[in-house]
TORKOL-4160 file (C-alpha; in steps of 0.2 Angstrom, whole numbers, padded with zeros to 4 digits, m for minus):
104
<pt num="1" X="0030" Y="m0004" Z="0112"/>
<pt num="2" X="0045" Y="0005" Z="0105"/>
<pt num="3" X="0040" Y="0014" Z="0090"/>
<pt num="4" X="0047" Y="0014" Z="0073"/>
<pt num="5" X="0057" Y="0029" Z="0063"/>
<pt num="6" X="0048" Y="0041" Z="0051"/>
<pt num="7" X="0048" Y="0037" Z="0034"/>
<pt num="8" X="0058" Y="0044" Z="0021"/>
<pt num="9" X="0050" Y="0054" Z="0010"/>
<pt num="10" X="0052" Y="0046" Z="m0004"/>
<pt num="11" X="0047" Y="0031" Z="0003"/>
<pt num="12" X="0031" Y="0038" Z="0007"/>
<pt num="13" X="0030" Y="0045" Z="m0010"/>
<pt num="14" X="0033" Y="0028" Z="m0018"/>
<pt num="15" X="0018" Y="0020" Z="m0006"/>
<pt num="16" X="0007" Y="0035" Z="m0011"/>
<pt num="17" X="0009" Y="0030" Z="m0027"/>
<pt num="18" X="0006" Y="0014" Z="m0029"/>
<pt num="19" X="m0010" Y="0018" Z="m0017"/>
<pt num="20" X="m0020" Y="0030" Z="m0027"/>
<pt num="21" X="m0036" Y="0031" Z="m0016"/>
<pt num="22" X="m0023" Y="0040" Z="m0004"/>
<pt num="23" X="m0017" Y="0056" Z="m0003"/>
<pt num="24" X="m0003" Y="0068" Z="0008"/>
<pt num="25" X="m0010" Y="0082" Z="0014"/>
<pt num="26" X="0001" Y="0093" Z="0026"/>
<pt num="27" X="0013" Y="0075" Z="0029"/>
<pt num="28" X="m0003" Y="0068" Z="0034"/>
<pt num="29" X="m0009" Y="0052" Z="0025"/>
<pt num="30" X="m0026" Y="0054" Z="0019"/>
<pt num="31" X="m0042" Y="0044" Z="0011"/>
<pt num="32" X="m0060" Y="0049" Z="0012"/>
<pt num="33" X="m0073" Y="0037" Z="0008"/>
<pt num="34" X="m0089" Y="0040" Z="0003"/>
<pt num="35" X="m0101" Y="0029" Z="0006"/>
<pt num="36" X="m0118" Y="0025" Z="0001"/>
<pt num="37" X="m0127" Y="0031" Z="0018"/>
<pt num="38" X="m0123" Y="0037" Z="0035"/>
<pt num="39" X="m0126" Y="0023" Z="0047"/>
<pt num="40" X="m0112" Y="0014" Z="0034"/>
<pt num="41" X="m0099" Y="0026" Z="0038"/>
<pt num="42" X="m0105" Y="0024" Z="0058"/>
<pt num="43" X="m0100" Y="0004" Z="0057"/>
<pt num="44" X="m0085" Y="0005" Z="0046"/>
<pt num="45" X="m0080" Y="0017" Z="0061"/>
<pt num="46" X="m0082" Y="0004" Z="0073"/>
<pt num="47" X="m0076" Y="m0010" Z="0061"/>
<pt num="48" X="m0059" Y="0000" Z="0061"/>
<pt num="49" X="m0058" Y="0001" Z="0080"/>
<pt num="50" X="m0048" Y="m0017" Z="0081"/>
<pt num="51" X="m0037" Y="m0014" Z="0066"/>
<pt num="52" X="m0032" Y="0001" Z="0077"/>
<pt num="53" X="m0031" Y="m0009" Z="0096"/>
<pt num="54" X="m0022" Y="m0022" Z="0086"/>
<pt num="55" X="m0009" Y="m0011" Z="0079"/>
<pt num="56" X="m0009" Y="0002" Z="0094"/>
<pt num="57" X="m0010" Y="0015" Z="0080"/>
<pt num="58" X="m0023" Y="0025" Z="0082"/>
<pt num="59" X="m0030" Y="0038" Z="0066"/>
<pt num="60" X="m0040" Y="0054" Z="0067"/>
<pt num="61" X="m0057" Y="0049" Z="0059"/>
<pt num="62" X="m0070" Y="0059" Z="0054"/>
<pt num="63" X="m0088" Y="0054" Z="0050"/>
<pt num="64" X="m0101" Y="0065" Z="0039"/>
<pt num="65" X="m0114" Y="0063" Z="0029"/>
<pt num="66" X="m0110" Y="0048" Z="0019"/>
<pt num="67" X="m0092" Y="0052" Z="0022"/>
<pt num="68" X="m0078" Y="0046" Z="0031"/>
<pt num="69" X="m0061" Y="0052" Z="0032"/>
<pt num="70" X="m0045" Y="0045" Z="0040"/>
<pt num="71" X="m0028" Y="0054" Z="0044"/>
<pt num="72" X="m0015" Y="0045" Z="0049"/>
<pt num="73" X="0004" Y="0050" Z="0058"/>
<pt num="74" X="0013" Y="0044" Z="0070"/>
<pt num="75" X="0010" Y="0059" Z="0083"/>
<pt num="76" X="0028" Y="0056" Z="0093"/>
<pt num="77" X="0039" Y="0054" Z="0076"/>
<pt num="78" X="0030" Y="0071" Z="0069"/>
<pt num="79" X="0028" Y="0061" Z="0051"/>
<pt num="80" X="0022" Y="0045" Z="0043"/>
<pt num="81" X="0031" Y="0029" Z="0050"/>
<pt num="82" X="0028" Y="0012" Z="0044"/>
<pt num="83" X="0012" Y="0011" Z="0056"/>
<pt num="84" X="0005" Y="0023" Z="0047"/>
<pt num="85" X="0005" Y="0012" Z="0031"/>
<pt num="86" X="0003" Y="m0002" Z="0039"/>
<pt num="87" X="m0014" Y="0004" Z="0046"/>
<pt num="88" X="m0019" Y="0010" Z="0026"/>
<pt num="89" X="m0016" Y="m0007" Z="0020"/>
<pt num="90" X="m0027" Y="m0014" Z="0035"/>
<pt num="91" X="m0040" Y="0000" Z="0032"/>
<pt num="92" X="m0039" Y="m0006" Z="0013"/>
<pt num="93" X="m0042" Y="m0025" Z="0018"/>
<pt num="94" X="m0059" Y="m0020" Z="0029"/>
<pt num="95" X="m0066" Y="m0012" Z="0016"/>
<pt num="96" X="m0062" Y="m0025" Z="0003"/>
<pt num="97" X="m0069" Y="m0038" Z="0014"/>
<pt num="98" X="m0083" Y="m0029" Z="0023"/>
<pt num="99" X="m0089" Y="m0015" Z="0015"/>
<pt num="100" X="m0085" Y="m0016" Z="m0002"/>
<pt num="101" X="m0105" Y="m0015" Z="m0006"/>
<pt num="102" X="m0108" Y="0003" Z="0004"/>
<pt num="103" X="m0090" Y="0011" Z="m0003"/>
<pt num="104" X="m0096" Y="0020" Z="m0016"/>
């Protein structure tokens, strides 16, 4: 799959914005969901598992005690690319469709 170019930052900016449950941290995209108990956080790991094979995009995810936190880059680019939000806007569908009763 050939990849796409980073984003510009103002593009990534603009998206950020519109997107308030996300954040930038270090050019890293961010969101952390809390949810209302650990084995929660376990299956939306798992639920998120085809979004990634699907898009062959792949996050750094973190699961705590009724936490879960996503980072998102596109390694090879060193940035954000449009994978990146692509993925945040899949991430943002699953929850709304499966999980909106454990995202507190």
């Amino acid at each position: 799959m050939s990849r796409l170019p980073r984003l510009d930052d103002v593009v990534v900016q603009t998206w950020v914005t519109a997107h308030p449950t996300w954040h930038l941290e270090d050019a890293h995209l961010i969101r952390e969901i809390r949810t209302t108990d650990y084995p929660s956080g376990a299956r939306l790991i798992q639920a998120q598992v085809t979004l990634a094979e699907r898009l062959d995009h792949h996050p750094v995810v973190t699961l705590g005690y009724r936490k879960v936190r996503f980072e998102l880059w596109t390694h090879d680019q060193g940035g954000l690319t449009q994978l990146d939000l692509d993925y945040a806007e899949g991430l943002e569908a699953l929850l709304a469709d499966e999980f909106a009763d454990v995202v507190i």
